[in-house]
C-alpha distance (Angstrom), angle and dihedral (degrees) to the residues before:
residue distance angle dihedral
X1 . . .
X2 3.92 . .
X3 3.58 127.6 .
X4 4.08 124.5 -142.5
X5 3.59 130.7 -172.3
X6 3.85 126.5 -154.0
X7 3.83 124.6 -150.6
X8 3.50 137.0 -163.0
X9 4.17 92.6 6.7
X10 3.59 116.0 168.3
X11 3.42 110.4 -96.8
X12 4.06 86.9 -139.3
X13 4.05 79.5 53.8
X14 3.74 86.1 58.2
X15 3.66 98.1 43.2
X16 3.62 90.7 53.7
X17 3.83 97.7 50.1
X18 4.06 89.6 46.4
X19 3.95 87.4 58.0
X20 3.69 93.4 43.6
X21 3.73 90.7 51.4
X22 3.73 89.0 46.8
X23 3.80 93.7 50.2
X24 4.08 86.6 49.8
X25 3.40 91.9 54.0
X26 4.31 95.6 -118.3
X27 3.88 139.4 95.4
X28 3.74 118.7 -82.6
X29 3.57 88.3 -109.3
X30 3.94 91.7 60.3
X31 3.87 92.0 43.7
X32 3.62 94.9 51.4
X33 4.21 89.8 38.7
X34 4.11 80.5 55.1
X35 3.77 93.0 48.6
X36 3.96 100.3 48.4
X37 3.83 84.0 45.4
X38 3.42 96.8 58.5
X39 4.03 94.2 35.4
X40 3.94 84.5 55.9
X41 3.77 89.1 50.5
X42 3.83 104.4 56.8
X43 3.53 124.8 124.9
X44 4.43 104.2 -123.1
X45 3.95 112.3 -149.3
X46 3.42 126.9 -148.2
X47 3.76 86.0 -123.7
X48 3.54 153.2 -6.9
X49 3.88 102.9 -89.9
X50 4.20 84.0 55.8
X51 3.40 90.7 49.1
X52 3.69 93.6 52.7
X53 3.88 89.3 40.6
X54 3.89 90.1 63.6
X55 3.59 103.0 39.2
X56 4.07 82.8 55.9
X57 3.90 90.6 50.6
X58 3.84 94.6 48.1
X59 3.83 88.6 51.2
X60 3.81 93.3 47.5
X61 3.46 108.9 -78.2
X62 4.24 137.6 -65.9
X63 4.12 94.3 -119.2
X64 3.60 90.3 103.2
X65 3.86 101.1 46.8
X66 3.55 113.0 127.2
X67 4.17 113.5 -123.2
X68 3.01 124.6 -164.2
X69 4.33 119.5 -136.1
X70 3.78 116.9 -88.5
X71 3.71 104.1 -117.7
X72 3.93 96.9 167.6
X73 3.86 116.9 91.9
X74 4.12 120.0 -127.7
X75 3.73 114.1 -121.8
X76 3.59 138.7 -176.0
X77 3.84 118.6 -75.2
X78 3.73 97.8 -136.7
X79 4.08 102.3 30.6
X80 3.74 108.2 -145.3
């Protein structure tokens, strides 16, 4: 296992991590092992729509989101 050390962190930073630790039940060195696991892990998109797309799928899907009519009209981007 590798070892990293973090300077100049916030101490506010610090404070928060210690009380999400403590809310989780763990040390602050599990929580923030947990967190740079997971951070390491994530899927990148090659944009936002994707990104979007699978964050809808992992919480069971965007086929029954309600949408509401387009009433604008499209128009040209440079008006002549």
């Amino acid at each position: 296992m590798s070892s990293i050390v973090v300077r100049n962190l916030d101490p506010l930073v610090k404070d928060a991590l210690t009380e999400r630790a403590r809310e989780r039940g763990r040390s602050l060195e599990a929580e923030v092992r947990d967190i740079l696991t997971r951070a390491s892990q994530q899927r990148r998109y090659a944009n936002l729509g994707l990104a979007f797309l699978a964050v809808g799928k992992e919480n069971g899907g965007v086929e029954e989101l309600p949408l509401s009519p387009r009433a604008d009209v499209a128009r040209a981007a440079h008006p002549e």
